[in-house]
N, C-alpha and C positions, 0 to 999 in steps of 0.2 A: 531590318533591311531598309536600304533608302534607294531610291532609282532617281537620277535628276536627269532632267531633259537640256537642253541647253536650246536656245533659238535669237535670230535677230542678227546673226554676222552678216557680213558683205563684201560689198565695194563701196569705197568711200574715196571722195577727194580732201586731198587736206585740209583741214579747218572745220571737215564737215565733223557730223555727230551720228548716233549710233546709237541703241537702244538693247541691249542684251536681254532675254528672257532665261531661268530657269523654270520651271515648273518640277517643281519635289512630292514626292511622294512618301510614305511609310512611316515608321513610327518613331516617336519622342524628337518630332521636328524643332519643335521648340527649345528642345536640351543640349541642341546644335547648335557650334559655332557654323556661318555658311561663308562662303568668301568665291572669291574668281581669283584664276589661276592663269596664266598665259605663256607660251612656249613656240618661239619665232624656230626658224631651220639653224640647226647650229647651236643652238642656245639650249642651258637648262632651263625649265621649269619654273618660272617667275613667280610670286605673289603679288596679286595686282592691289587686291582689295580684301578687306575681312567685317563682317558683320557681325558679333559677338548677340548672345541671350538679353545682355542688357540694353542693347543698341550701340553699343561703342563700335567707332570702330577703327581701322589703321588701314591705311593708301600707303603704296609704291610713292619712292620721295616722285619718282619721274611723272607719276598721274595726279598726284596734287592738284585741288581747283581745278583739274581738270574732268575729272571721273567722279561719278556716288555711284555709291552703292546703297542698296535699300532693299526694302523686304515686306511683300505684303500677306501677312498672317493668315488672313482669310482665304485667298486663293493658294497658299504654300508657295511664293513664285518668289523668287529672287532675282533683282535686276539689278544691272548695270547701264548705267548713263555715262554714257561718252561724248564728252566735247572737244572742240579744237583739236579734233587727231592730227596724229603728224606720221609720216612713213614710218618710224620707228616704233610704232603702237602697231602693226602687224606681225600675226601671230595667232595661233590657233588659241581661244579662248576657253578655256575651261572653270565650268562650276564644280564645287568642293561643299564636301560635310565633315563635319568629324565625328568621333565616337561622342555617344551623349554624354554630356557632362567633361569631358576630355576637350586638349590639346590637339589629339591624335588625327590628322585628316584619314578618313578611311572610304570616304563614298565619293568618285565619280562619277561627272558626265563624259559623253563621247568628242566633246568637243565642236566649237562652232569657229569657222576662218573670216578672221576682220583683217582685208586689205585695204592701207591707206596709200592712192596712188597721190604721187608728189606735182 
């Protein structure tokens, strides 16, 4: 089992930046792919970002140079860095696991709300 917390949304004015927390828990973290997920009203279920076991990893074409994503081992925390948002980058943020060793996303957090006012 994996529990992720998610933390660090807000209110932001355009341009501004953002700093996402997960904090994970439980076992074969490391055999996990981790990534953020985002999901505006009206919208499916985005892939924002992906953090793969070997470090690689793949952005939304739209957060390009704009977003990293990164992961510090020691603390099990997953974050997201967000620059130059724009209105369009609001949307309830979610962190992601997947099954170890797998494709499969299987583990949620509850979600953190990043408004970007224009």
């Amino acid at each position: 089992q994996v529990q992720l917390v998610e933390s660090g949304g807000g209110l932001v004015q355009s341009g501004g930046s953002l700093r996402l927390s997960c904090a994970a828990s439980g076992s074969g973290l490391s055999s996990r792919t981790m990534g953020w997920f985002r999901q505006a009203p009206g919208k499916e279920r985005e892939l924002v970002a992906r953090l793969g076991g070997g470090r690689s990893t793949i952005y939304a074409d739209s957060v390009k140079d704009r977003f990293t994503i990164s992961r510090d081992s020691a603390k099990n925390t997953l974050y997201l860095q967000m620059n130059t948002l724009k209105p369009d980058d609001t949307a309830m943020y979610y962190c992601a696991a997947t099954r170890a060793f797998s494709s499969t996303w299987e583990y949620w957090g509850q979600g953190t709300q990043v408004t970007v006012s224009s």
